[in-house]
C-alpha positions in Angstrom: -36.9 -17.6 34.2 -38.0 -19.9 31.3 -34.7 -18.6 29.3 -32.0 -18.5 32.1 -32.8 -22.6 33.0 -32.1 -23.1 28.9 -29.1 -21.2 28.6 -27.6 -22.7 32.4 -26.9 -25.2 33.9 -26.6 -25.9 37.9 -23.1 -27.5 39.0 -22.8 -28.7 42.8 -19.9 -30.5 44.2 -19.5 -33.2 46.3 -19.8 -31.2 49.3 -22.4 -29.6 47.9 -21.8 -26.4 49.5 -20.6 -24.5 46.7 -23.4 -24.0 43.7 -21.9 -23.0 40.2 -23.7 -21.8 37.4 -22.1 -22.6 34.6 -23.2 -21.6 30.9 -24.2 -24.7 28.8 -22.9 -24.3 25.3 -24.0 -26.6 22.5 -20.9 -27.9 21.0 -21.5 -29.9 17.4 -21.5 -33.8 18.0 -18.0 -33.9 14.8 -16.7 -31.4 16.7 -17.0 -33.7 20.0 -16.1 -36.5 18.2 -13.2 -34.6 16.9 -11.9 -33.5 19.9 -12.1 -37.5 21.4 -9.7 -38.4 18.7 -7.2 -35.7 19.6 -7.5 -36.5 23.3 -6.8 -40.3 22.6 -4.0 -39.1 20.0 -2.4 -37.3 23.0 -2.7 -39.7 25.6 -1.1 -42.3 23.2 1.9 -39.7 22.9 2.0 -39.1 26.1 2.2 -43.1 26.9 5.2 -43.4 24.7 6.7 -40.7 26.0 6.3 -42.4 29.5 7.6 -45.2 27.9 10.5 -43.5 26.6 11.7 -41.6 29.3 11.1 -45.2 31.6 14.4 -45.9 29.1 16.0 -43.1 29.2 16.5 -43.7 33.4 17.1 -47.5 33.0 19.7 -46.4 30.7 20.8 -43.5 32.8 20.9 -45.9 36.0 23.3 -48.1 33.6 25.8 -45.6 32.8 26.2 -44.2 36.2 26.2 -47.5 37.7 28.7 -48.4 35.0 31.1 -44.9 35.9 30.9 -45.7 38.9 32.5 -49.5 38.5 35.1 -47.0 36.4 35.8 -44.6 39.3 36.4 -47.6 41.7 38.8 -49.3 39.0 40.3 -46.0 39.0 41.0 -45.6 42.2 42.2 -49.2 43.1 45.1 -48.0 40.3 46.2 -45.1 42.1 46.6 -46.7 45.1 48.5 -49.8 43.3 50.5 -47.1 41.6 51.3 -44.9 44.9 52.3 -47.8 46.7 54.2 -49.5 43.8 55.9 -45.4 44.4 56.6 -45.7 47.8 57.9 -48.9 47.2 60.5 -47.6 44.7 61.2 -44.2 46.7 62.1 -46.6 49.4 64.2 -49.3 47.3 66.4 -45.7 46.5 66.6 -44.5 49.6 68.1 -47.7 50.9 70.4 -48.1 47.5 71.9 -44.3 49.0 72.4 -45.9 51.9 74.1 -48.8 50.7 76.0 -46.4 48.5 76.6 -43.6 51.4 78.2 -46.5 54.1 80.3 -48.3 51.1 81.9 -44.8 50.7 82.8 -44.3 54.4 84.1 -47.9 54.4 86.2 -47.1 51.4 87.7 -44.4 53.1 88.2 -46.1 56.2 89.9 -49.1 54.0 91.8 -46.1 52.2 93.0 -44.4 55.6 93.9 -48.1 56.7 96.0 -48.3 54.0 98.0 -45.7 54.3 99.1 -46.0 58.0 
């Protein structure tokens, strides 16, 4: 009918296998306009918020390249430190040593002595 082509329109897509009828609604032309500037509002926000969080992982890549640089300092220390350790452990076990045989020579000397 007359009515039904006023109040519809016909949608086809690309494929144009699928027809949609979809109800046309006269929308005020402020209200379009209105609805233009929020849309352009929103896709400025959502631009600097691209552009933000673009920061926010530079910065991000910074500090965990940066903690990274730490744990490797970190661990070059430990190792400095455990073998400046074993180092030391094994200075004092030689000084026992040292100490343990000067003892048995003593005695020896000592015995010597007294035959």
């Amino acid at each position: 009918s007359q009515d039904a082509k006023e109040d519809f329109i016909v949608v086809e897509n690309e494929e144009k296998e699928q027809i949609t009828r979809v109800k046309q609604i006269k929308v005020p032309s402020k209200e379009i306009e209105r609805i233009k500037e929020k849309i352009e509002q929103l896709r400025i926000a959502n631009q600097e918020l691209n552009e933000e969080n673009e920061a926010i992982s530079k910065r991000i890549q910074e500090l965990d390249y940066h903690n990274k640089l730490k744990e490797d300092y970190r661990a070059k220390v430990r190792k400095y430190k455990d073998q400046k350790y074993e180092k030391v452990a094994s200075s004092i076990e030689k000084v026992k040593q040292t100490v343990n045989q000067n003892k048995e020579l003593t005695l020896k000397c000592k015995e010597m002595e007294n035959l």
